[in-house]
C-alpha positions as CSV (number, residue, x, y, z in Angstrom):
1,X,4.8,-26.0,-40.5
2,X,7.9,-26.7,-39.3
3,X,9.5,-23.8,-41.4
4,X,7.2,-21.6,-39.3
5,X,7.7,-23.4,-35.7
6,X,11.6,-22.4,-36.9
7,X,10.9,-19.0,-37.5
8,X,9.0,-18.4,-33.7
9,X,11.9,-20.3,-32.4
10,X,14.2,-18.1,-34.0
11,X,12.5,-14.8,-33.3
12,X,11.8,-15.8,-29.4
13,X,15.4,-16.7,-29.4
14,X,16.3,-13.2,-30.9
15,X,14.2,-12.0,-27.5
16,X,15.4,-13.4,-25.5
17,X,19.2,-12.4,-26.4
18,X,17.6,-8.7,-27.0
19,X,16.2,-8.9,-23.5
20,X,19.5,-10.3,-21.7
21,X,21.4,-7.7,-23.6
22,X,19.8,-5.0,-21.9
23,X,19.4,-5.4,-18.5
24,X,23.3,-6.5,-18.4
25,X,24.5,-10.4,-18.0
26,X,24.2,-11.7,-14.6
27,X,27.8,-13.6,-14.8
28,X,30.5,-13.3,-16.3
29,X,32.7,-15.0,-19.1
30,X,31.3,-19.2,-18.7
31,X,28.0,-18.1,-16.8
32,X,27.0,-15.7,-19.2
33,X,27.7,-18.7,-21.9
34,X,25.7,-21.1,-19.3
35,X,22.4,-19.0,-18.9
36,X,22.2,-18.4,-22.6
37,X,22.0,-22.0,-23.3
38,X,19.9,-22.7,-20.5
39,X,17.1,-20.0,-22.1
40,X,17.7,-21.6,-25.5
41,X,17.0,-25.2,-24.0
42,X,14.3,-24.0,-22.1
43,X,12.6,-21.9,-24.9
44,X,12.3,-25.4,-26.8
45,X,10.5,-27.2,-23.6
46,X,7.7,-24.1,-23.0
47,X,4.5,-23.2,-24.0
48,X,3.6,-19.7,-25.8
49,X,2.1,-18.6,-22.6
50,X,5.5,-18.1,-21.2
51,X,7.3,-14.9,-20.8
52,X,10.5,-14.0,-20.9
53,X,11.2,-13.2,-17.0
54,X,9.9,-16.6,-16.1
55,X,12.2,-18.1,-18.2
56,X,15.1,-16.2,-17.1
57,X,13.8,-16.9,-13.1
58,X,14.2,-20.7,-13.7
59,X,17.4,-20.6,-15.5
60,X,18.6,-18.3,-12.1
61,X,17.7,-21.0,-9.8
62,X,19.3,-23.3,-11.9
63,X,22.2,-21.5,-12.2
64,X,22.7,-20.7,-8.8
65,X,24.3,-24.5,-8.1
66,X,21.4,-26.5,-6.5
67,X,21.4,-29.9,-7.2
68,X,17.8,-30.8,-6.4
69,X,16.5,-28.2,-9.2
70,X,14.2,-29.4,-11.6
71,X,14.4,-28.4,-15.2
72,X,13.7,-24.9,-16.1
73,X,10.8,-25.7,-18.0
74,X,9.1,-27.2,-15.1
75,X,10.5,-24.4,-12.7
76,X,8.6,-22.0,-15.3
77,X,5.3,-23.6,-14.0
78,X,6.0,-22.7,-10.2
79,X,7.1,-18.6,-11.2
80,X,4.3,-16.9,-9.4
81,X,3.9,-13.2,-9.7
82,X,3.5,-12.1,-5.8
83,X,0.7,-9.9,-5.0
84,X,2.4,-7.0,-4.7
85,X,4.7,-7.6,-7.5
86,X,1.2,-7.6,-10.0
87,X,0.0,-4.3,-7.8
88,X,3.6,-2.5,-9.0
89,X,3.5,-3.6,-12.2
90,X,0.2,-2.3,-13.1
91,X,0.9,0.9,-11.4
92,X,4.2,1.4,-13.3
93,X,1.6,0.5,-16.8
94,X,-0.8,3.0,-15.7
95,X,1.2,5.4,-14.6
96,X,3.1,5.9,-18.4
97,X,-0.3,7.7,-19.4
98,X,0.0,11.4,-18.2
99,X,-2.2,12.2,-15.2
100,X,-3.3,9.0,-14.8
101,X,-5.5,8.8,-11.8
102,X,-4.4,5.7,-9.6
103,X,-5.6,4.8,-5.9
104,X,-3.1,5.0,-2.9
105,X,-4.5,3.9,-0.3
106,X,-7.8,1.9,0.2
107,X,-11.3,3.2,-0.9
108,X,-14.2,2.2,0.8
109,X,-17.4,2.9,2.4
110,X,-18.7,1.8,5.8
111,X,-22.2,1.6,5.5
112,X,-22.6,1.1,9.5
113,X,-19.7,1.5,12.1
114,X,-20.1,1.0,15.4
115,X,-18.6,2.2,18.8
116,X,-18.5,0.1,21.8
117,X,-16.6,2.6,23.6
118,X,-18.6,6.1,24.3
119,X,-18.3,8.7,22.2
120,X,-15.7,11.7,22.2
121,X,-18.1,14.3,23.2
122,X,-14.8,16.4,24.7
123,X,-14.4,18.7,21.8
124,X,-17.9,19.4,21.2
125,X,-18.3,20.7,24.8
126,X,-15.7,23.2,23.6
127,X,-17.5,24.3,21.5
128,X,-20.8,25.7,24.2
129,X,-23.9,26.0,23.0
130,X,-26.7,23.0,23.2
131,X,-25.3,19.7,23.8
132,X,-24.3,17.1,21.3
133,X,-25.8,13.6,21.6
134,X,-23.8,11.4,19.3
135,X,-25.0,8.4,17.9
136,X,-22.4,5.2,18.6
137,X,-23.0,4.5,14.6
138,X,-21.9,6.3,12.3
139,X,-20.7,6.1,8.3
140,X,-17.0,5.8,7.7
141,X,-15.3,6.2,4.1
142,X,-12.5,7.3,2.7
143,X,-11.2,8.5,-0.4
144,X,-7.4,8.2,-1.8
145,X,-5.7,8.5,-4.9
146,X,-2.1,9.8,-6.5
147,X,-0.4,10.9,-9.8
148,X,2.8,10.5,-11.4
149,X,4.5,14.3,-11.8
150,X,7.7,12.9,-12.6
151,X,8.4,10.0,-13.8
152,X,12.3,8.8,-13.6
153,X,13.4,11.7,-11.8
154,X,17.1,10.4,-11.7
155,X,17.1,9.5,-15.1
156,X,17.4,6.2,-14.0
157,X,14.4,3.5,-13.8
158,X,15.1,3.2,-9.9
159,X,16.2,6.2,-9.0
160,X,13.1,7.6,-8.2
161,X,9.5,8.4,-9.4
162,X,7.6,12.0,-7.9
163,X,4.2,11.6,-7.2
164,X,0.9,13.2,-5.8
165,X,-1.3,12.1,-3.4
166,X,-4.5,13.0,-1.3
167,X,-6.3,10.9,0.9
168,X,-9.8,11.8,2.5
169,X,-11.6,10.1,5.4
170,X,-14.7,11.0,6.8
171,X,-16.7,10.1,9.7
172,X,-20.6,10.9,8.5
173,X,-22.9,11.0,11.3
174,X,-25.8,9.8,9.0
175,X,-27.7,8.0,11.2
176,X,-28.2,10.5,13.9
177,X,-31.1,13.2,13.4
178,X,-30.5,15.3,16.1
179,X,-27.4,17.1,14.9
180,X,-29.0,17.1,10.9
181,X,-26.5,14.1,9.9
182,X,-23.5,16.9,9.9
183,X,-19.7,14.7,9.4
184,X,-18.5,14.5,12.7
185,X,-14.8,14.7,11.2
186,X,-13.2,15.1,8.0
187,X,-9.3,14.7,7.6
188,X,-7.6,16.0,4.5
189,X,-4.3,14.6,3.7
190,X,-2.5,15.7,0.6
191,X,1.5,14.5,0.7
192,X,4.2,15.0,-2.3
193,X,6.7,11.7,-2.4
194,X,9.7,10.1,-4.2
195,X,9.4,6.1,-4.9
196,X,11.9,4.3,-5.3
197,X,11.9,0.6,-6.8
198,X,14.2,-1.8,-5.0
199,X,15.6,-5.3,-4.7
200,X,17.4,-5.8,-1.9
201,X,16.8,-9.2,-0.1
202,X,17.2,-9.4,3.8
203,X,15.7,-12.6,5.8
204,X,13.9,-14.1,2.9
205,X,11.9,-10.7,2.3
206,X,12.5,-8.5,-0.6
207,X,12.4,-5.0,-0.2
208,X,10.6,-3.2,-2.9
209,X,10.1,-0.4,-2.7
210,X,11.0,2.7,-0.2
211,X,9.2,6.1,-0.3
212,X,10.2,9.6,0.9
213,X,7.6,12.4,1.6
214,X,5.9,15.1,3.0
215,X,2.3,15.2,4.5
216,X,-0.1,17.7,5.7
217,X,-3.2,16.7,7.6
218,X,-5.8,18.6,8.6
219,X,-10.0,18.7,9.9
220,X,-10.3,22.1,8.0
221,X,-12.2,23.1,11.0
222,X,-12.4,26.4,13.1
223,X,-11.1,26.6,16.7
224,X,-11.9,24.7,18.9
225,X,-12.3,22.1,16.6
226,X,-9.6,22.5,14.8
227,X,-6.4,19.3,14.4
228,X,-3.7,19.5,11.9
229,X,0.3,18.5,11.6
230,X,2.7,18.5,9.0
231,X,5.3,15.6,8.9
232,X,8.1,14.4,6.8
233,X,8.2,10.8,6.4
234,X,10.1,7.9,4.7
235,X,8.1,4.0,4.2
236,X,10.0,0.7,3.3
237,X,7.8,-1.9,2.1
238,X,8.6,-6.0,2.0
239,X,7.7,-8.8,-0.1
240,X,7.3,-12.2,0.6
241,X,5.0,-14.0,-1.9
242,X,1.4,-12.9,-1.3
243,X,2.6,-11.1,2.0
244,X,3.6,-7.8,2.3
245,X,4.7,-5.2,5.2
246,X,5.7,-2.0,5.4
247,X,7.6,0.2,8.0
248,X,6.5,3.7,8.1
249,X,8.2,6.4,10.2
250,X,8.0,9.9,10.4
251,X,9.3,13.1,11.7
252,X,6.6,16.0,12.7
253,X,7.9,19.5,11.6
254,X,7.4,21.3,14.3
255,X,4.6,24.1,14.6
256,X,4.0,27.5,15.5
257,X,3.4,27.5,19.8
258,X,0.6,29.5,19.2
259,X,-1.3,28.1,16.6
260,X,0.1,24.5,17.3
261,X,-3.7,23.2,17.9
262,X,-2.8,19.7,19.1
263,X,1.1,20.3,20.7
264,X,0.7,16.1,22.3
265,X,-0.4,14.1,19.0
266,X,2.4,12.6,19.0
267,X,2.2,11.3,23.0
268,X,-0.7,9.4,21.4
269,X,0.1,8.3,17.7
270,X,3.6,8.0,18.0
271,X,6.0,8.3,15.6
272,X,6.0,5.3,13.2
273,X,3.1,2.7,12.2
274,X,3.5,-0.8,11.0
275,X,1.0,-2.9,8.6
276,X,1.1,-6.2,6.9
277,X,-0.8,-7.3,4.5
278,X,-1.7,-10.9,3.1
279,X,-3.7,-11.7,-0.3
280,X,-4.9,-15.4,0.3
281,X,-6.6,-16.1,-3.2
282,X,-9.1,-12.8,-3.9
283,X,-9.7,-12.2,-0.2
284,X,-7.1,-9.8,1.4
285,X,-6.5,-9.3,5.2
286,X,-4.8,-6.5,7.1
287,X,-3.3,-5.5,9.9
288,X,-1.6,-2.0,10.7
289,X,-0.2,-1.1,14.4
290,X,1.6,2.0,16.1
291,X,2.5,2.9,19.3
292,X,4.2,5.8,20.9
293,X,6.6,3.1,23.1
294,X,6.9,5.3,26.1
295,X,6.5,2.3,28.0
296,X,5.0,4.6,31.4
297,X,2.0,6.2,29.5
298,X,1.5,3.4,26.5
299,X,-0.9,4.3,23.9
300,X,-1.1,3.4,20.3
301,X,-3.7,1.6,18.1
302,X,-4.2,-1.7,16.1
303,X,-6.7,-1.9,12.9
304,X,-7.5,-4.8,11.4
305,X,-9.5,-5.2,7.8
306,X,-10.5,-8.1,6.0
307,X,-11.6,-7.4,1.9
308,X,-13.5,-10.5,0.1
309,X,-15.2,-10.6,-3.4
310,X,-19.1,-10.3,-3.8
311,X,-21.3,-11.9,-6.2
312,X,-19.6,-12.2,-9.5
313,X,-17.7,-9.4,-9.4
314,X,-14.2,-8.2,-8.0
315,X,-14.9,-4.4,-8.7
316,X,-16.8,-4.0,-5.5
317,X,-15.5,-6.3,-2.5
318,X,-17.2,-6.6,1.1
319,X,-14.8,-5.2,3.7
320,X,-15.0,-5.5,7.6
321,X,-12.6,-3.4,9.4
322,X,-12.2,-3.4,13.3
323,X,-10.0,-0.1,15.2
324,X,-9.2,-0.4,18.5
325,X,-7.1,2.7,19.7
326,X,-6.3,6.4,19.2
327,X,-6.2,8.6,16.5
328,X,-8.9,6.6,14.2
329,X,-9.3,10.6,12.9
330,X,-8.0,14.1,14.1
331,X,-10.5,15.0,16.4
332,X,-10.0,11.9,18.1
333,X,-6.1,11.5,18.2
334,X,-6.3,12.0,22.4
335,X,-9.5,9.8,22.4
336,X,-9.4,6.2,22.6
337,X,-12.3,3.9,20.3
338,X,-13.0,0.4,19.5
339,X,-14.8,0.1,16.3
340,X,-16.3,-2.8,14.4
341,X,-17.5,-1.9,10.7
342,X,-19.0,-3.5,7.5
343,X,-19.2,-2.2,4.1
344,X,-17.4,-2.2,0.7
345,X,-14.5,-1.2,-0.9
346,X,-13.5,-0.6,-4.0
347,X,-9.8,-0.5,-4.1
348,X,-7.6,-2.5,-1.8
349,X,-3.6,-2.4,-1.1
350,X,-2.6,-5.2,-3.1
């Protein structure tokens, strides 16, 4: 037995020294000697349960000349993979299979969602003909998903991944009889971007990742119903445990004068949008807010969404989501609504 416990010892060892080789020593000359012997110490202390990276993360903190550290082996206990951290890594497993399918943004399904604000009738008046009556609830989903197409486009791990992505939301009036439950709206977004994994620290947040793309969005309807734009834009997303937030901006490529069908959108959704999210055990809460900060004519929106398990399951979560704002879809970008929706969703950000 102890012959074996030798031979584990020896082969974990040999692991650990692969592992250090590769991704390069973190010090030099007596800290590289230091961290080696810390692993080898700590190695002895640890259960089979433990990996590599939490071993090297203790010996880090260690090394890094606090006084008040425990032991690596108890530090090993208290390495928690962040929320988002578990949501990259999982992405970078999946995404080694070719054309895997992933999600991108959240999918879900409003079963009932509910306008205290009256509804944007404007457009439809546009249109002539008999009158719209639009029913205040309606059915909101949306569907989103991407693919790797290149994978290390740098030939470098960081240095950039290419990816496809399309992202469909709907607004279904299902509810309402009169106009033979027709989608009031339906906004197509495919977008083409580079990723690129990151570690720079800056006031205790980590920032992870940044992305660089190009998006078209459209209604795919005829005039006068018609809203689309096409914008380059760049996102840089933080870490900080089970909270994450992400800056994205954007640049709208200007359009033809006269087939630019909505010249204003960005009077009212700006030109950047923020959201944080927080994972508090298996319920996840969001918040995502833009404004056009033209402090004279103000307009902008705030969503917030809250995702909890059901039953005995975590395939299918129950999801409340409130909008307050403009631009909750194309045909209402100059239309300001306050929504209040329940239903369930199936993929989440983190």
């Amino acid at each position: 037995m102890e012959g074996k416990k030798s031979k584990q010892f020896a082969i974990l060892f040999l692991v650990v020294l692969l592992l250090w080789g590769i991704n390069g020593a973190a010090f030099a000359g007596d800290m590289e000697t230091s961290m080696q012997e810390c692993l080898i110490k700590a190695i002895q202390k640890v259960d089979d349960t433990t990996t590599v990276g939490q071993l090297k993360a203790a010996c880090e903190e260690e090394l890094a000349g606090d006084e008040n550290i425990v032991e690596p082996a108890a530090r090993v206990a208290e390495v928690k993979e962040t929320a988002l951290g578990k949501r990259i890594r999982e992405e970078d497993s999946s995404a080694g299979n070719l054309w895997t399918i992933m999600p991108h943004r959240p999918n879900y399904i409003l079963l009932g969602d509910y306008n205290f604000s009256s509804m944007n009738d404007a457009p439809w008046e546009e249109v002539g003909g008999e009158p719209v009556d639009l029913n205040s609830t309606e059915v909101k989903f949306q569907i989103s998903f991407k693919f790797m197409l290149w994978e290390n486009l740098f030939k470098k791990r960081t240095n950039g991944d290419l990816f496809f992505a399309y992202t469909q939301l709907a607004m279904w009036q299902l509810y309402n009889k009169d106009i033979s439950s027709s989608f009031r709206d339906t906004n197509y977004e495919p977008e083409f971007f580079l990723s690129f994994d990151n570690d720079w620290q800056i006031f205790g947040f980590t920032n992870r990742v940044n992305i660089f793309g190009f998006s078209h969005q459209s209604n795919g309807r005829a005039e006068p119903l018609s809203k689309s734009w096409n914008r380059l834009y760049a996102s840089f997303i933080f870490e900080k445990g089970d909270f994450a937030s992400g800056l994205k901006i954007w640049y709208r490529i200007p359009a033809d004068a006269e087939n630019d069908n909505n010249p204003d959108i960005e009077d009212y959704l700006g030109n950047f949008e923020f959201r944080s999210i927080y994972k508090w055990r298996k319920q996840t809460f969001g918040l995502m807010w833009r404004n056009n900060l033209d402090f004279d004519n103000n307009r902008g929106a705030v969503e917030l969404s809250w995702s909890f398990p059901m039953w005995r399951t975590d395939r299918i979560k129950g999801y409340v989501q409130y909008f307050n704002g403009y631009g909750q879809c194309l045909l209402d970008y100059n239309a300001s609504s306050s929504t209040l929706g329940a239903g369930f969703l199936l993929t989440d950000w983190l």
